[in-house]
BAKOL-606588 format. One record per atom (N, C-alpha, C, O): residue in three letters; chain; x, y, z; residue number from 1. Coordinates in steps of 0.001 Angstrom, whole numbers. Example, Ala and Ser with C-alpha at 12.3 -4.5 7.8 and 13.67 -1.06 7.14 Angstrom:
["ala"; "A"; [13190; -5690; 7800]; 1]
["ala"; "A"; [12300; -4500; 7800]; 1]
["ala"; "A"; [13200; -3300; 7800]; 1]
["ala"; "A"; [14236; -3319; 8465]; 1]
["ser"; "A"; [12850; -2250; 7080]; 2]
["ser"; "A"; [13670; -1060; 7140]; 2]
["ser"; "A"; [12900; 30; 7870]; 2]
["ser"; "A"; [13409; 1138; 8039]; 2]
! end
This chain:
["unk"; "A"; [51002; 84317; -5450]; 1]
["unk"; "A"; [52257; 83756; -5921]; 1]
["unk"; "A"; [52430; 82374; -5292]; 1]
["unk"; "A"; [52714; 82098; -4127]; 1]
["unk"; "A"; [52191; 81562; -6340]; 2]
["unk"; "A"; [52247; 79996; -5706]; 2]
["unk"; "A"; [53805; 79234; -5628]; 2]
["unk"; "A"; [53841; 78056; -5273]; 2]
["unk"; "A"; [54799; 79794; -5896]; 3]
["unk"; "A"; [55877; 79102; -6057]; 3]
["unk"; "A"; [56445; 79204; -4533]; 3]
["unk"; "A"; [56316; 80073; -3670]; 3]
["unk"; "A"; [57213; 77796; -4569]; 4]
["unk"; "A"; [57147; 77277; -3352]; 4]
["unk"; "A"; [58898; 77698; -2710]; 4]
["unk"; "A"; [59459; 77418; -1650]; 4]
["unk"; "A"; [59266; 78344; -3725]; 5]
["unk"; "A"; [60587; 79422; -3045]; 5]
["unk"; "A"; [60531; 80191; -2375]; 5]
["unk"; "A"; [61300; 80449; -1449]; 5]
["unk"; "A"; [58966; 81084; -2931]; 6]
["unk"; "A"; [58871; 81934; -2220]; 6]
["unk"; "A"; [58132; 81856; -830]; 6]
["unk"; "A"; [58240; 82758; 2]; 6]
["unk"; "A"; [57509; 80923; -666]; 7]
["unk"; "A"; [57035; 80471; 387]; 7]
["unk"; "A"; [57988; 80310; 1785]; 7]
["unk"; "A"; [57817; 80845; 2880]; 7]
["unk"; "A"; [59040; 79389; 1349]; 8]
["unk"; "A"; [60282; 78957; 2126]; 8]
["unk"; "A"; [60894; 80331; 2269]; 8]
["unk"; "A"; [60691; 80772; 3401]; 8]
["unk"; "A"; [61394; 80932; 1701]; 9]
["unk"; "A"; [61886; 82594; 1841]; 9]
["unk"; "A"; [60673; 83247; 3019]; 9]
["unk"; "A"; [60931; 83352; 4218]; 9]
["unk"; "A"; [59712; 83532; 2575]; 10]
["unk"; "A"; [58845; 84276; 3152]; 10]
["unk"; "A"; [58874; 84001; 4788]; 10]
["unk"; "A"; [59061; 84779; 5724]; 10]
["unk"; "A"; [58594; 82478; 4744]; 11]
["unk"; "A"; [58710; 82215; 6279]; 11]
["unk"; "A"; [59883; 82260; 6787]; 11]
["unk"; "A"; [59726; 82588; 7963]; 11]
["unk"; "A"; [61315; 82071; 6497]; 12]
["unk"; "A"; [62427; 82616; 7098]; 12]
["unk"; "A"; [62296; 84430; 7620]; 12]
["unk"; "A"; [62431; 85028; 8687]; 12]
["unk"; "A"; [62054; 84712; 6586]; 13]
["unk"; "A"; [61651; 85917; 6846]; 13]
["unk"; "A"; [61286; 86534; 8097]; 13]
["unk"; "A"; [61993; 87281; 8774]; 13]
["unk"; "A"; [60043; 86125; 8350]; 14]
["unk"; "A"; [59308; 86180; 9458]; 14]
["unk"; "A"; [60361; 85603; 10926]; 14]
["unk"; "A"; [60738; 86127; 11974]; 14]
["unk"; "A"; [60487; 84618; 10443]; 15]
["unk"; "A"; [61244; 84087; 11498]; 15]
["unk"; "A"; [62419; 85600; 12217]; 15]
["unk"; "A"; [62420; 86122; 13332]; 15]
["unk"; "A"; [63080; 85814; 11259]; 16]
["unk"; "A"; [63837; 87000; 11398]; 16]
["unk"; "A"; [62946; 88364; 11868]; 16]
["unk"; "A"; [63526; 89322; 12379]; 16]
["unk"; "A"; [61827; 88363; 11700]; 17]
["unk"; "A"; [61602; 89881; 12117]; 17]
["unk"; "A"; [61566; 90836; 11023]; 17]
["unk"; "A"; [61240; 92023; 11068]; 17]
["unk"; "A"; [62005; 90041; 9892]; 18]
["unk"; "A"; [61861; 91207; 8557]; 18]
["unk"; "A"; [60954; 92018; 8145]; 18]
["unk"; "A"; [59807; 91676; 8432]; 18]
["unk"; "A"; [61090; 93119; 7486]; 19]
["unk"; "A"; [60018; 93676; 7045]; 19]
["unk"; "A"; [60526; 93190; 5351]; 19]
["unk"; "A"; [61679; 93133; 4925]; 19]
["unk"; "A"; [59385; 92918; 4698]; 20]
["unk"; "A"; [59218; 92223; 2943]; 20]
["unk"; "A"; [57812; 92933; 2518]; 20]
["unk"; "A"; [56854; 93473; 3070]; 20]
["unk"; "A"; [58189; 92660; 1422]; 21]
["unk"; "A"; [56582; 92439; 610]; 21]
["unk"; "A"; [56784; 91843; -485]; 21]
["unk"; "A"; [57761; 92147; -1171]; 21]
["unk"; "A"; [55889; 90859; -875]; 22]
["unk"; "A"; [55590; 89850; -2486]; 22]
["unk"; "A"; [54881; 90066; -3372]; 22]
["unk"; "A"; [53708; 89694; -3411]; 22]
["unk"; "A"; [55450; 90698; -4232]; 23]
["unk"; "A"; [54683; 91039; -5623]; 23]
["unk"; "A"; [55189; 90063; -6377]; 23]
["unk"; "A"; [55052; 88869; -6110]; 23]
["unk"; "A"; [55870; 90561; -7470]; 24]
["unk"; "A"; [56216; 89472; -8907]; 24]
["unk"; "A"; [57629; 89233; -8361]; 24]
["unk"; "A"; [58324; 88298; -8757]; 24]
["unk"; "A"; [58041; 90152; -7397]; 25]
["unk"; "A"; [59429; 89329; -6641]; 25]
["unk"; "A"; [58893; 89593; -4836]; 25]
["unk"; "A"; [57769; 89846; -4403]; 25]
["unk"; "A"; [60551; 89360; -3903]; 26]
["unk"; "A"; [60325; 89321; -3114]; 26]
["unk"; "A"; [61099; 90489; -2873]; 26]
["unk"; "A"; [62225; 90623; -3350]; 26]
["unk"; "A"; [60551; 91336; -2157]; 27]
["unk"; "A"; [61562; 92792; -1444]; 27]
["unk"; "A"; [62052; 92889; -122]; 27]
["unk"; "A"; [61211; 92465; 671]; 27]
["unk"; "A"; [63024; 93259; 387]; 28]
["unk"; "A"; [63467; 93105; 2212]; 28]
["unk"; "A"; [64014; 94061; 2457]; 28]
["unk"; "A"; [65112; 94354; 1984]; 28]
["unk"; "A"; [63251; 94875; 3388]; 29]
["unk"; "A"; [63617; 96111; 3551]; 29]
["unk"; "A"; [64436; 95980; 4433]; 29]
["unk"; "A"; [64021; 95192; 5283]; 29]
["unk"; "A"; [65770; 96519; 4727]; 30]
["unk"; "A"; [66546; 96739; 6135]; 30]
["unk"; "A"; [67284; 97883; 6045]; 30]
["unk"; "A"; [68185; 97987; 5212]; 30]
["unk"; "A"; [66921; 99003; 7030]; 31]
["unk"; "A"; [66999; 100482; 6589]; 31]
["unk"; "A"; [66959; 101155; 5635]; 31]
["unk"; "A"; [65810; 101219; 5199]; 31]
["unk"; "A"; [67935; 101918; 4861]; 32]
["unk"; "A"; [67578; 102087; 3772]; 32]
["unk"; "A"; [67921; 100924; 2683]; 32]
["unk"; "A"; [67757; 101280; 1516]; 32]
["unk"; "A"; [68197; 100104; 2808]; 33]
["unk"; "A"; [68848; 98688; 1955]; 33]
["unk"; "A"; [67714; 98435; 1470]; 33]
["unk"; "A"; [66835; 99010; 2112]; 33]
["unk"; "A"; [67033; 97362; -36]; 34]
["unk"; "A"; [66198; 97005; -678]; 34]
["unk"; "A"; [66899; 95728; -1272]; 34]
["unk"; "A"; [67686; 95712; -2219]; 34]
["unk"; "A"; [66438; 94619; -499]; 35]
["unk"; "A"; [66960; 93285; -1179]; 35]
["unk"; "A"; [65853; 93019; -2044]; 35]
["unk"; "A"; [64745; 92953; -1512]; 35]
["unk"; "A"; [65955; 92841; -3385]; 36]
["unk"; "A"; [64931; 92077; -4258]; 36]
["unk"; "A"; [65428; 90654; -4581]; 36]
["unk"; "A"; [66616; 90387; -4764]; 36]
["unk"; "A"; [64479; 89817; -4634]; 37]
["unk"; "A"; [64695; 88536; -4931]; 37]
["unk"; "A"; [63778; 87896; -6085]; 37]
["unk"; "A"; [62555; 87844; -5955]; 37]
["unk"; "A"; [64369; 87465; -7094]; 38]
["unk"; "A"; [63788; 87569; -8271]; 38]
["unk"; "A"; [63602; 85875; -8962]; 38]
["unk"; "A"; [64238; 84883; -8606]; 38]
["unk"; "A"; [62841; 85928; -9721]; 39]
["unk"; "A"; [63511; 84144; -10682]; 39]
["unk"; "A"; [63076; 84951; -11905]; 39]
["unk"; "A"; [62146; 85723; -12137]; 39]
["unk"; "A"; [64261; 84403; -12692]; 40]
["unk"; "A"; [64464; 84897; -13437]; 40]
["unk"; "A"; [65007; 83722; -15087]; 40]
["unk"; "A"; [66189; 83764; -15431]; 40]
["unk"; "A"; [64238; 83027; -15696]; 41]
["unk"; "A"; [64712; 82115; -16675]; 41]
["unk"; "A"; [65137; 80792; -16048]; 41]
["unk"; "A"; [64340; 79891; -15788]; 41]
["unk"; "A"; [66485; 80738; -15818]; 42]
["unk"; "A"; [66920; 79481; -15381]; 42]
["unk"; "A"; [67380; 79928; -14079]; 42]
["unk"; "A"; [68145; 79130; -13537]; 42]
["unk"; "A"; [67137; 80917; -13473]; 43]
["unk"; "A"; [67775; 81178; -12031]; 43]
["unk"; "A"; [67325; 82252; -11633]; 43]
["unk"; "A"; [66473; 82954; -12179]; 43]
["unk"; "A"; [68053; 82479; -10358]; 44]
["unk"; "A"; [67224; 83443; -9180]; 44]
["unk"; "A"; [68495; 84315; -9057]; 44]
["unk"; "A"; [69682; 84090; -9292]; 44]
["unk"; "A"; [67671; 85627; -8505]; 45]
["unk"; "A"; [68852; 86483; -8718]; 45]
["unk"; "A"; [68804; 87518; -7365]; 45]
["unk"; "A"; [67806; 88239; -7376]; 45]
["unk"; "A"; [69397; 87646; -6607]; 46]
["unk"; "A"; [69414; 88526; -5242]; 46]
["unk"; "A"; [70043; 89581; -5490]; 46]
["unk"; "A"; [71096; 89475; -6118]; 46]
["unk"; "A"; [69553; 90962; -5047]; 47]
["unk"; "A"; [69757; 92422; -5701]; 47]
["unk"; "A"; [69729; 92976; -4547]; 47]
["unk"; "A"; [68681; 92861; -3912]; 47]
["unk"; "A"; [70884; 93746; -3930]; 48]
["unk"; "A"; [70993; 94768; -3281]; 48]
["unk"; "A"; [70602; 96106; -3750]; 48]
["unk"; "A"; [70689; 96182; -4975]; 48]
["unk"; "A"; [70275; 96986; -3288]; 49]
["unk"; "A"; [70159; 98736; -3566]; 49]
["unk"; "A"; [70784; 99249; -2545]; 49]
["unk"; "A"; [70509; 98963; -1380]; 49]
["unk"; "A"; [71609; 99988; -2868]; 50]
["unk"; "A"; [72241; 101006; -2486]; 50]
["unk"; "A"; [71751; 102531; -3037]; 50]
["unk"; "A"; [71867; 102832; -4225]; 50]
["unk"; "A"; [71328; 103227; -2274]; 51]
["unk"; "A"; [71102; 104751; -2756]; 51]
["unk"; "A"; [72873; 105160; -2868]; 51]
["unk"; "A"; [73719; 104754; -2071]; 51]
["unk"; "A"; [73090; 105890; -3844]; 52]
["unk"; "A"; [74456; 106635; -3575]; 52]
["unk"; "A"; [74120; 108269; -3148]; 52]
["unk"; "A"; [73021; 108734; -2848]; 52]
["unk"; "A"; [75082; 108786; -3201]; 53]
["unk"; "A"; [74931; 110129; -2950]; 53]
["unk"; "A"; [74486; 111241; -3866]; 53]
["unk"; "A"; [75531; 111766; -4249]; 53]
["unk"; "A"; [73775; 111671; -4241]; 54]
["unk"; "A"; [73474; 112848; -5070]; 54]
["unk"; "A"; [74640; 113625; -5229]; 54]
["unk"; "A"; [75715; 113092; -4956]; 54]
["unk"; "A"; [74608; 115111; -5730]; 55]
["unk"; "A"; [75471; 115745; -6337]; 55]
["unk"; "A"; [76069; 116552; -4926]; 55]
["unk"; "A"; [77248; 116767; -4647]; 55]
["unk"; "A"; [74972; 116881; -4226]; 56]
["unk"; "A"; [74461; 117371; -2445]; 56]
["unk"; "A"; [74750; 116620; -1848]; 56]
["unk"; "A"; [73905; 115726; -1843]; 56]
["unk"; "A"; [76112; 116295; -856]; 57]
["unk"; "A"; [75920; 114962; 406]; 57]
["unk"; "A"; [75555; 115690; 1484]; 57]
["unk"; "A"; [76376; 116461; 1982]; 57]
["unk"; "A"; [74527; 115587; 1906]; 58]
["unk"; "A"; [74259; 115474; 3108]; 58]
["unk"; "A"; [74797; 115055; 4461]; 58]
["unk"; "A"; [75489; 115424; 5410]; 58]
["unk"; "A"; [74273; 114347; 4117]; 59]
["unk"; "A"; [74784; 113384; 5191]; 59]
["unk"; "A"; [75850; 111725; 4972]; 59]
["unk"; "A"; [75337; 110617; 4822]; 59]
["unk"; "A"; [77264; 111982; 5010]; 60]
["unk"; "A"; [77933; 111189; 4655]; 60]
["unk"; "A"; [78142; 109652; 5335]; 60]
["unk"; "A"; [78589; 108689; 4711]; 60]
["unk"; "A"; [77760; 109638; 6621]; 61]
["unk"; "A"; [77542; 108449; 7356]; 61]
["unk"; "A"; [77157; 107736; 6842]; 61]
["unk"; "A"; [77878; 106782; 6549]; 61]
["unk"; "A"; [75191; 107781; 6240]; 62]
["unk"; "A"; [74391; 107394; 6079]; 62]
["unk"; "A"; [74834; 106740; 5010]; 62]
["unk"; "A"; [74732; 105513; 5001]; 62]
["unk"; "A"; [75409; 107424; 3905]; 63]
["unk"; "A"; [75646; 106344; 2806]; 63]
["unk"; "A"; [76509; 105463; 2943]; 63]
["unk"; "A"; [76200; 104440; 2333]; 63]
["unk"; "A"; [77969; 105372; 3760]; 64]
["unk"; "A"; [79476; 104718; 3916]; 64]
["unk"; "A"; [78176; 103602; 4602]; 64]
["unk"; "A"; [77892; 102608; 3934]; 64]
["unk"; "A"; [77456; 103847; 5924]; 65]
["unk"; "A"; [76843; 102528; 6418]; 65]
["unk"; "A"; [75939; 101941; 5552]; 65]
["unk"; "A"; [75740; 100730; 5645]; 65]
["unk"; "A"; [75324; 102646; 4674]; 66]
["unk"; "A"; [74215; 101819; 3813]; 66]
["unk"; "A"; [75436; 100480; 2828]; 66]
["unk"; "A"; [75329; 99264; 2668]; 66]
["unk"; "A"; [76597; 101590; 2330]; 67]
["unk"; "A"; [77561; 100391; 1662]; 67]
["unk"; "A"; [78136; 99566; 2410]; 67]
["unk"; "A"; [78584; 98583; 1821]; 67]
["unk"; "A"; [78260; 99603; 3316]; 68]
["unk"; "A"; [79062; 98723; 4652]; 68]
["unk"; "A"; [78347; 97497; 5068]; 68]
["unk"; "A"; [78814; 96393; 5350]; 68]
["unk"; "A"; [76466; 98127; 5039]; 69]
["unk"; "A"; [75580; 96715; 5255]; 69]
["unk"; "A"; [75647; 96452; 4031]; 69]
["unk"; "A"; [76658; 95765; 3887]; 69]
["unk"; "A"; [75131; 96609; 3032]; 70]
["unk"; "A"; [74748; 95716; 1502]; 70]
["unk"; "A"; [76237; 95075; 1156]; 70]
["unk"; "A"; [76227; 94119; 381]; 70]
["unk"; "A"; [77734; 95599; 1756]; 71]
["unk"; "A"; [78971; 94700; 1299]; 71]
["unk"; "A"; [78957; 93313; 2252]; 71]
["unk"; "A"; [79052; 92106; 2030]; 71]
["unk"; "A"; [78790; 94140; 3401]; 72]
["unk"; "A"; [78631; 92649; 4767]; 72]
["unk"; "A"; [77531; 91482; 4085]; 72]
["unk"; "A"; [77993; 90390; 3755]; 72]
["unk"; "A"; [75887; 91806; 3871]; 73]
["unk"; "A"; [75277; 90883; 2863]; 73]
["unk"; "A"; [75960; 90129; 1769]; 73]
["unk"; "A"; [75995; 88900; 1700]; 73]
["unk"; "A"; [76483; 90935; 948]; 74]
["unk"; "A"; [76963; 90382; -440]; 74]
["unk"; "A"; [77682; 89337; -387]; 74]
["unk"; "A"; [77623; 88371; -1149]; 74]
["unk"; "A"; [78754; 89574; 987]; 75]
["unk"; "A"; [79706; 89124; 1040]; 75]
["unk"; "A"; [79506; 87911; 1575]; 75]
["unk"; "A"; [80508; 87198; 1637]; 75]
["unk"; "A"; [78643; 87538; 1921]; 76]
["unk"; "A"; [77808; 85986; 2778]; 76]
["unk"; "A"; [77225; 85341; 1685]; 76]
["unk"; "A"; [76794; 84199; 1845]; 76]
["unk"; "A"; [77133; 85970; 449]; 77]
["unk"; "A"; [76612; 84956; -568]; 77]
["unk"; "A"; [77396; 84362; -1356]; 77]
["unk"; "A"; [78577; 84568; -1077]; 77]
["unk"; "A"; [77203; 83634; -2325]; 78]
["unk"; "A"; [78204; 83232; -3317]; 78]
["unk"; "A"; [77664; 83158; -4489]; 78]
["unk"; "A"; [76437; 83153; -4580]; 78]
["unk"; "A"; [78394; 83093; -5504]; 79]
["unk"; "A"; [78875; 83280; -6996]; 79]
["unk"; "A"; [79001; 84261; -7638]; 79]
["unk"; "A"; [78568; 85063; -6810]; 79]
["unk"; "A"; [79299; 84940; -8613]; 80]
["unk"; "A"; [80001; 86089; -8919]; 80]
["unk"; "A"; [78930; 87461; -8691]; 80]
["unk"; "A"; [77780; 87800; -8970]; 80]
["unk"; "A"; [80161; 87988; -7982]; 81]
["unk"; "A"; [79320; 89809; -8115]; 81]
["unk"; "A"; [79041; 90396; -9059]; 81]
["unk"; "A"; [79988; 90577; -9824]; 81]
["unk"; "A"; [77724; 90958; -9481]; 82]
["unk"; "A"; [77638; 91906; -10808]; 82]
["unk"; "A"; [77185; 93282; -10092]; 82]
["unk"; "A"; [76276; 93408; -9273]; 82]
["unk"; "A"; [78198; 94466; -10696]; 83]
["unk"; "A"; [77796; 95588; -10153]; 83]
["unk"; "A"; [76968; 96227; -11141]; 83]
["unk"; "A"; [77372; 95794; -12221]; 83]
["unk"; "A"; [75753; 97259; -11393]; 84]
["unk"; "A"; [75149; 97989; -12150]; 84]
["unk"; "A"; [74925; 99407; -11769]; 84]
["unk"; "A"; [74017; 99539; -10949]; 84]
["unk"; "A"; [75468; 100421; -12118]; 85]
["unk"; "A"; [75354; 101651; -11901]; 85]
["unk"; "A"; [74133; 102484; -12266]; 85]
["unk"; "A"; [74257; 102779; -13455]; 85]
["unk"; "A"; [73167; 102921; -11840]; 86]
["unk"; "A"; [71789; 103326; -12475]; 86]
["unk"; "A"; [71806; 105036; -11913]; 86]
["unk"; "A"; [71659; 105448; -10762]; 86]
["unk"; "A"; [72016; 105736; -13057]; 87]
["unk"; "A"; [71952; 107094; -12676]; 87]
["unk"; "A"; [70899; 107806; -13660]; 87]
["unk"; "A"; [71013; 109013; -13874]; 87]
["unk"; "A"; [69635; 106876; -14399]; 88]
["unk"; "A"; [68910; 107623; -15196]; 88]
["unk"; "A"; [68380; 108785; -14259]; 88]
["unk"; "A"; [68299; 109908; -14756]; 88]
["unk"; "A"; [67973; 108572; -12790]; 89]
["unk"; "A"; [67330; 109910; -12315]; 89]
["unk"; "A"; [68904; 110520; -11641]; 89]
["unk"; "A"; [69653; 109918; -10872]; 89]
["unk"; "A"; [69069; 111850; -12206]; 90]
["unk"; "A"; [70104; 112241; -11080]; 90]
["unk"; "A"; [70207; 112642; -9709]; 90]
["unk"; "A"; [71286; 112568; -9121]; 90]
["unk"; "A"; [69214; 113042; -9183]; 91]
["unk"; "A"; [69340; 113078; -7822]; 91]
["unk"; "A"; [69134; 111913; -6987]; 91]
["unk"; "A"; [69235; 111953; -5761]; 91]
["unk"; "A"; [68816; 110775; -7717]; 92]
["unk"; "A"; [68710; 109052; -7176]; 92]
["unk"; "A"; [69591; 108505; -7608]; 92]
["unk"; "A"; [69063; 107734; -8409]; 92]
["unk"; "A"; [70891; 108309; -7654]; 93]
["unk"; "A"; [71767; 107717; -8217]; 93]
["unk"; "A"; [71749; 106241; -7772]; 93]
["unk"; "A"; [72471; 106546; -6823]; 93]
["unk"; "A"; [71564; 104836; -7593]; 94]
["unk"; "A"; [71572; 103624; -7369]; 94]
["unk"; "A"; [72849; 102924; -7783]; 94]
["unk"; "A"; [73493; 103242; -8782]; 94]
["unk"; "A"; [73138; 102054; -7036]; 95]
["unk"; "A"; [74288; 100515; -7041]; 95]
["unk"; "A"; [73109; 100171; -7157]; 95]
["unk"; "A"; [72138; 100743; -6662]; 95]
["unk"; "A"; [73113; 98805; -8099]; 96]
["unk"; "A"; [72943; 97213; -7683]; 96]
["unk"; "A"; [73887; 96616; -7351]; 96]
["unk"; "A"; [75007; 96804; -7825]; 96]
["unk"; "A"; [73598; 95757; -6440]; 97]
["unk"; "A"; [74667; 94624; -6488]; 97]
["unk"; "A"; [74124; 93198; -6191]; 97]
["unk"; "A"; [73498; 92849; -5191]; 97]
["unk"; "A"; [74534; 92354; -7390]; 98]
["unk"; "A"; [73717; 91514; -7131]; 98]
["unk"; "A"; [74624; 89795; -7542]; 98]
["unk"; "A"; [75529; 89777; -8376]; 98]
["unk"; "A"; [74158; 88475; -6784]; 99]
["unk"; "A"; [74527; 87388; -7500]; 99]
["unk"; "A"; [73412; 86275; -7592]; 99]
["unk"; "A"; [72434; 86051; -6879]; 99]
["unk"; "A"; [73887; 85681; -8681]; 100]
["unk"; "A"; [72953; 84974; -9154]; 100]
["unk"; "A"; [72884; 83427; -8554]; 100]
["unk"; "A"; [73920; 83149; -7948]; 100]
["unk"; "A"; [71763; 82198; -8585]; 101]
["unk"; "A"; [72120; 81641; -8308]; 101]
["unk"; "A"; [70905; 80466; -9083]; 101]
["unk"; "A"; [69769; 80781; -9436]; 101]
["unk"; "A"; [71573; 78996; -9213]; 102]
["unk"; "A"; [70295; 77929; -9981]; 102]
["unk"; "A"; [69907; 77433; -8756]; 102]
["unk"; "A"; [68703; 77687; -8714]; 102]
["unk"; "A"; [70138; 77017; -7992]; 103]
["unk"; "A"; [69408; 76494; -7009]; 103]
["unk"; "A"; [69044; 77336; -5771]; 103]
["unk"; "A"; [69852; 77785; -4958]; 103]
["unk"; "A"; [67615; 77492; -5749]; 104]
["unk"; "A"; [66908; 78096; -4966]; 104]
["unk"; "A"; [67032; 77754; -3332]; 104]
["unk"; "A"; [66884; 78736; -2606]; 104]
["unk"; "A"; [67203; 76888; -2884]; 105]
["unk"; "A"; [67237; 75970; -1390]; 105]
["unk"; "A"; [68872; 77259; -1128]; 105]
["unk"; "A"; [68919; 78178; -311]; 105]
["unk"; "A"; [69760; 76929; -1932]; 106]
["unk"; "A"; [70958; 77291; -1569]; 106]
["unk"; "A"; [70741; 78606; -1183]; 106]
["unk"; "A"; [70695; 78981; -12]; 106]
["unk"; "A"; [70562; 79553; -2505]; 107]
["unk"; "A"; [69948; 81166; -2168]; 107]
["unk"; "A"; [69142; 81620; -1159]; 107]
["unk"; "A"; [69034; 82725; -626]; 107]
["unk"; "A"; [68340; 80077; -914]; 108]
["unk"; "A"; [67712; 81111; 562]; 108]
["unk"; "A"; [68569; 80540; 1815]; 108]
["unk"; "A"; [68518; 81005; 2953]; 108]
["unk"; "A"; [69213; 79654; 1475]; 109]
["unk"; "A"; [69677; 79329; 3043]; 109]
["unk"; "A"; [71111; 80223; 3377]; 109]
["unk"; "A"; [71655; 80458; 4456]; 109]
["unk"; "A"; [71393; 80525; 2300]; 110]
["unk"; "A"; [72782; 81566; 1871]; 110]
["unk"; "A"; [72087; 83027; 2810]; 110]
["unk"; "A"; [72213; 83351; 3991]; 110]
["unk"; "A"; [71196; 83781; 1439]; 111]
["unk"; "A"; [70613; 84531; 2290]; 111]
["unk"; "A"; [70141; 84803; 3502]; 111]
["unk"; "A"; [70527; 85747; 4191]; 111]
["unk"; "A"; [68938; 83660; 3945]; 112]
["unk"; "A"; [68650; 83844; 5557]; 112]
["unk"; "A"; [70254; 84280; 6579]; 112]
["unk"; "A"; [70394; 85207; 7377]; 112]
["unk"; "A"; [71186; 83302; 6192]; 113]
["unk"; "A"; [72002; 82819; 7160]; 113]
["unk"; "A"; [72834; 84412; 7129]; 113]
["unk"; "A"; [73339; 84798; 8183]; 113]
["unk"; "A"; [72934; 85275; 5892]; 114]
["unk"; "A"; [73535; 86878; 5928]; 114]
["unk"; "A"; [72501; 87788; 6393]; 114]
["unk"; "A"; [72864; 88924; 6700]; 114]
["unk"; "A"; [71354; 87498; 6489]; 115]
["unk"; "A"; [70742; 88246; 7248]; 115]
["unk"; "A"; [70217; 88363; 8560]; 115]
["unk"; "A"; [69465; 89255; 8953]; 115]
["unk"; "A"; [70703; 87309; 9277]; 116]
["unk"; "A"; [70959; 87169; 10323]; 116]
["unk"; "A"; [71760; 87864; 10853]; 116]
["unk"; "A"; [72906; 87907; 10407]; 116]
["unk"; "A"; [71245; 88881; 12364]; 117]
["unk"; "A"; [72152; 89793; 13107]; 117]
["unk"; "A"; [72777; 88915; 14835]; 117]
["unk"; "A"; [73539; 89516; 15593]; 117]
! end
């Protein structure tokens, strides 16, 4: 992957200690959280995952903190929130949450700077 976004992303990355991987996007694992980072037409698009709870909660912590980090993220970025509800598998129920953005420099310096602990 030669594009030079992902390059600049990647090495912030590192800088942080992240765990990622680069396929046709960029992924950032932080516990159970899954940031994807995408380009997409005329813009780039940053995607939270949230697991929700199955029909079974288990364990209720785990999910209130999984939404607590991906809102704290979200909330460090800017331009509009899009939520997507994905319940084709039912015992995997998924949030996205994601915003979009045209300029790439901004999205990663947005990002790095929310993923910073």
């Amino acid at each position: 992957m030669a594009r030079e976004w992902v390059d600049k992303l990647v090495n912030g990355l590192k800088e942080l200690g992240l765990s990622y991987e680069v396929e046709e996007n960029v992924r950032i694992h932080i516990d159970d959280l899954v940031i994807q980072v995408s380009e997409s037409g005329d813009g780039y698009t940053v995607t939270i995952s949230v697991q929700l709870p199955p029909s079974e909660i288990d364990d209720v912590g785990r999910y209130v903190e999984s939404y607590r980090k991906a809102l704290e993220i979200v909330s460090k970025l800017s331009g509009e929130i899009v939520y997507e509800l994905d319940t084709s598998l039912p015992d995997y129920p998924f949030l996205y949450i994601s915003r979009r953005y045209s300029d790439p420099n901004k999205m990663i310096e947005e990002l790095l700077s929310a993923l910073r602990r």
